[in-house]
Backbone as a chain_set.jsonl record, in Angstrom:
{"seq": "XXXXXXXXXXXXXXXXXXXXXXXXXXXXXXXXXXXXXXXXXXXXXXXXXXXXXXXXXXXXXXXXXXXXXXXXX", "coords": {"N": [[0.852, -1.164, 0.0], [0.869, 1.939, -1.08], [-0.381, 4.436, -1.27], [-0.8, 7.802, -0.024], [-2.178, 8.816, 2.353], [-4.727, 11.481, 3.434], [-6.084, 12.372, 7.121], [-8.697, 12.602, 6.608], [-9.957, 11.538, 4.48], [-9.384, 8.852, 5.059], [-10.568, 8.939, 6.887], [-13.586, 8.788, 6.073], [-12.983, 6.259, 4.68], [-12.69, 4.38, 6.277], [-15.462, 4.781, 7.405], [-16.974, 4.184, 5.182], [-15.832, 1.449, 5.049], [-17.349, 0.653, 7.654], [-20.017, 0.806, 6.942], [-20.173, -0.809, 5.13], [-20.16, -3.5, 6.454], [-22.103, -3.401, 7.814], [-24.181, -3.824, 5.967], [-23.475, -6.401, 5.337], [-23.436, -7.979, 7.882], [-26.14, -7.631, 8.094], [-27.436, -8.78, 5.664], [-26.317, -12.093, 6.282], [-27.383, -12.352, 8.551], [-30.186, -12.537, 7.665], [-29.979, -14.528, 5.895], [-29.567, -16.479, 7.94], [-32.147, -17.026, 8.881], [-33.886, -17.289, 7.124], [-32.913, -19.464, 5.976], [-33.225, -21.321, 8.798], [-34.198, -24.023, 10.801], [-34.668, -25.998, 9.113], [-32.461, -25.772, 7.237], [-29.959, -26.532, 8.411], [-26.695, -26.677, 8.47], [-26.386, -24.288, 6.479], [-27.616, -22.379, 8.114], [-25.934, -22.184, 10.469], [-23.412, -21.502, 9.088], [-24.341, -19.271, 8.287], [-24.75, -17.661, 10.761], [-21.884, -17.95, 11.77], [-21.122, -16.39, 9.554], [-21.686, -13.365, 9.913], [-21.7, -13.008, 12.678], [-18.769, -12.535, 12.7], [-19.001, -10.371, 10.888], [-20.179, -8.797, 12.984], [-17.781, -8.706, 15.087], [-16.074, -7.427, 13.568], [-17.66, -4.443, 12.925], [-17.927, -3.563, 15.633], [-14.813, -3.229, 16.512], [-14.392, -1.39, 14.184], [-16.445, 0.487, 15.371], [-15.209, 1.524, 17.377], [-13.013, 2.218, 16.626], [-13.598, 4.577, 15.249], [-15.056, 6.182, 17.104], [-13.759, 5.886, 19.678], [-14.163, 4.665, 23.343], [-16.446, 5.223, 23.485], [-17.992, 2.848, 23.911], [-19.329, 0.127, 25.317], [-17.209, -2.515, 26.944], [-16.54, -5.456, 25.534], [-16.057, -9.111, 27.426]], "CA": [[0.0, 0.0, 0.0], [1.886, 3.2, -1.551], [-1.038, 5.33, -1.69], [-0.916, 8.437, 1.198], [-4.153, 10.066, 2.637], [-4.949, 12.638, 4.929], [-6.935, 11.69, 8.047], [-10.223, 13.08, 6.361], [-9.937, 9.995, 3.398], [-9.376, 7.735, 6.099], [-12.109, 8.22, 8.176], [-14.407, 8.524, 4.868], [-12.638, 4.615, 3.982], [-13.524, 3.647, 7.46], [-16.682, 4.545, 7.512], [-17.264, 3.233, 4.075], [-16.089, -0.022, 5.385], [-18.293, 0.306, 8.463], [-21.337, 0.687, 5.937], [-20.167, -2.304, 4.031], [-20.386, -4.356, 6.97], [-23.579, -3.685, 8.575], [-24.942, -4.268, 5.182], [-23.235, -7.592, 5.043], [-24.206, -8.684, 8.699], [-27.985, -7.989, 8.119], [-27.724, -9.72, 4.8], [-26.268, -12.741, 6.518], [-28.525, -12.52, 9.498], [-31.655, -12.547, 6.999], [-29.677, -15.944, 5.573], [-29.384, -17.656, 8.688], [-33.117, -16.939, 9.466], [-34.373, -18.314, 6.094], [-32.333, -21.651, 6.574], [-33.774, -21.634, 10.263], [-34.136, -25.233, 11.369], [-34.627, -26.439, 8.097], [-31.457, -26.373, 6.731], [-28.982, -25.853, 9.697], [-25.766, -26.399, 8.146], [-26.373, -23.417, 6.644], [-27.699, -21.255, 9.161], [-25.278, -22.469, 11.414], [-22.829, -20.638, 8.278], [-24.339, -17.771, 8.245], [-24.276, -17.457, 12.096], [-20.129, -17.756, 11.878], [-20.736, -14.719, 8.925], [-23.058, -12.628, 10.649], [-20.253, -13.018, 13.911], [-17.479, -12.075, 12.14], [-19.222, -8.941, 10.629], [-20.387, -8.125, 13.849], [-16.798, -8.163, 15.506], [-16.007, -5.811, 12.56], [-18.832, -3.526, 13.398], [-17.039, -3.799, 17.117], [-13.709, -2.694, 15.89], [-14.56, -0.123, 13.819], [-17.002, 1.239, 15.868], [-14.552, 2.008, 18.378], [-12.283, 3.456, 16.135], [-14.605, 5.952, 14.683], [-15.598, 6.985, 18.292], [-13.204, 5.818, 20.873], [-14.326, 5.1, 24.458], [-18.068, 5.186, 23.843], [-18.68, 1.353, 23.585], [-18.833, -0.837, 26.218], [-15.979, -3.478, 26.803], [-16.813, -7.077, 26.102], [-14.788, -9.716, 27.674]], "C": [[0.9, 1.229, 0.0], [1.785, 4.407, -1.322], [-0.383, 6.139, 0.071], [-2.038, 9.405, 1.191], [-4.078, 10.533, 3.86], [-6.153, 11.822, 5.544], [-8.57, 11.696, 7.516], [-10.822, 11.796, 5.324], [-9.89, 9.339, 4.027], [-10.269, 7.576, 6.847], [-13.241, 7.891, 7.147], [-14.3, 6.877, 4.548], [-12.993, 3.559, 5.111], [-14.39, 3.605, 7.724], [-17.917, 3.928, 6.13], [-17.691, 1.825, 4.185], [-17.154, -0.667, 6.375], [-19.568, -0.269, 8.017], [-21.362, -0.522, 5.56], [-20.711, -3.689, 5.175], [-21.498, -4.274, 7.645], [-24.639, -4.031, 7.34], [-24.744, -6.095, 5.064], [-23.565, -7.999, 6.668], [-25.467, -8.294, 8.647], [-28.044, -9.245, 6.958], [-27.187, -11.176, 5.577], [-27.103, -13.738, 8.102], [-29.912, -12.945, 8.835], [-31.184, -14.256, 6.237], [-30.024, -16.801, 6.58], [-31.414, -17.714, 9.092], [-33.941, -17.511, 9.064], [-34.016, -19.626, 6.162], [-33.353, -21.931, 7.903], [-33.537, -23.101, 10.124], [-33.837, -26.347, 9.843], [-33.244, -26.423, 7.227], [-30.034, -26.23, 7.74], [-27.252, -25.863, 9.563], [-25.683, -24.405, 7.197], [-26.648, -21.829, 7.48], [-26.776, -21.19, 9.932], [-24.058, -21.164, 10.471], [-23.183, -19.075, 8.475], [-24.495, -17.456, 9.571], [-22.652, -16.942, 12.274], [-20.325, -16.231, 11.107], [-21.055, -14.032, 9.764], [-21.984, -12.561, 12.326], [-19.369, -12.339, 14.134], [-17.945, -10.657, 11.898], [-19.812, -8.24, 11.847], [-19.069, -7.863, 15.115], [-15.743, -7.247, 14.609], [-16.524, -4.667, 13.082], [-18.055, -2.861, 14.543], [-15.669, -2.662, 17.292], [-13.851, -1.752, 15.33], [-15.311, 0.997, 14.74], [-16.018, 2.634, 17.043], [-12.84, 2.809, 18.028], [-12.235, 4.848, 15.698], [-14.77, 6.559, 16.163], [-14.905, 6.392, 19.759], [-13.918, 5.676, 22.337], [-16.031, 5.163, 24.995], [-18.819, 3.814, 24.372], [-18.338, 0.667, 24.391], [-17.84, -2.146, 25.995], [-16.644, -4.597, 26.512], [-15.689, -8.018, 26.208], [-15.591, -11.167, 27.39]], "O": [[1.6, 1.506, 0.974], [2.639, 5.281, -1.177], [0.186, 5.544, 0.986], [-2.543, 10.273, 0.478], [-3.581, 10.172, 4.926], [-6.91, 11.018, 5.0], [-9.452, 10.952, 7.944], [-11.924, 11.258, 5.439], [-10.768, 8.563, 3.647], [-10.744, 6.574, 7.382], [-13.84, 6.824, 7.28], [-15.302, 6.242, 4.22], [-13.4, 2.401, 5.011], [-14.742, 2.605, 8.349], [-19.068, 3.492, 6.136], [-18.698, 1.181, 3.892], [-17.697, -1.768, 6.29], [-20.118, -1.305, 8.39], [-22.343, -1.265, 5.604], [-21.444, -4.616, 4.832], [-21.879, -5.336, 8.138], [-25.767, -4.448, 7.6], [-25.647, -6.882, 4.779], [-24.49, -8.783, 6.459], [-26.068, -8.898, 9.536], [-28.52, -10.36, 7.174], [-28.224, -11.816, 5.399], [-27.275, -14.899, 8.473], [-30.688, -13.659, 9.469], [-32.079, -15.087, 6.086], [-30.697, -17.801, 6.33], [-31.771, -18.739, 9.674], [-34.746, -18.17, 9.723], [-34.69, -20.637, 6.362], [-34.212, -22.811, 7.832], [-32.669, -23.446, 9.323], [-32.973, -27.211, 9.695], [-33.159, -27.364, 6.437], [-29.103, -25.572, 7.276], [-26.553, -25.221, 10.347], [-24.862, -23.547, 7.524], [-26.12, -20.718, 7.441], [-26.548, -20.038, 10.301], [-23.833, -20.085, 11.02], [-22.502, -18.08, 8.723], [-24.204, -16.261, 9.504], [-22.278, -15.875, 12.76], [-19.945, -15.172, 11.606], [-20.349, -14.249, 10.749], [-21.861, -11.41, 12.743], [-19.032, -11.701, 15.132], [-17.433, -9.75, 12.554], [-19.949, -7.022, 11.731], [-19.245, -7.002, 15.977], [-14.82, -6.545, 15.024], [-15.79, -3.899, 13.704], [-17.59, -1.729, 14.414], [-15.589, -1.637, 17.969], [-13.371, -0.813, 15.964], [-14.903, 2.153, 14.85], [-16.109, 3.833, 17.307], [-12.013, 3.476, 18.65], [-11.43, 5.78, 15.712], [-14.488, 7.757, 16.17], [-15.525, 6.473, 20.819], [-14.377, 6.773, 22.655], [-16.606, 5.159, 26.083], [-19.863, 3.72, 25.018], [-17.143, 0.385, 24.478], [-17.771, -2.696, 24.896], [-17.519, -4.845, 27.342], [-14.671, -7.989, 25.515], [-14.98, -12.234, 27.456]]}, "num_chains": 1, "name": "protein.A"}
């Protein structure tokens, strides 16, 4: 990575990414909900996604705004 950006592009690319991922944990939340019981290897899948984009969410959140977000242990 070569490129150089001022802090103002950076928070814009972070909150880009934030976007990206709350779109992608609903969409994988609305997967696991459709599978429901009925197909549970996949729900169980989109559970792990839907996880992952929500310790994204997590991470970013608390980069964008420092200090606001409670700890989880």
């Amino acid at each position: 990575m070569t490129d150089v950006v001022d802090s103002d592009e950076l928070m814009r690319r972070i909150q880009r990414a934030r976007a990206y991922a709350v779109r992608e944990e609903r969409a994988w939340r609305a997967r696991g909900d459709e599978a429901g019981p009925t197909d549970p290897g996949t729900a169980r899948d989109a559970d792990v996604r839907r996880t992952a984009y929500e310790v994204v969410l997590r991470v970013l959140d608390e980069i964008l705004t420092p200090g606001r977000h409670p700890a989880q242990d």
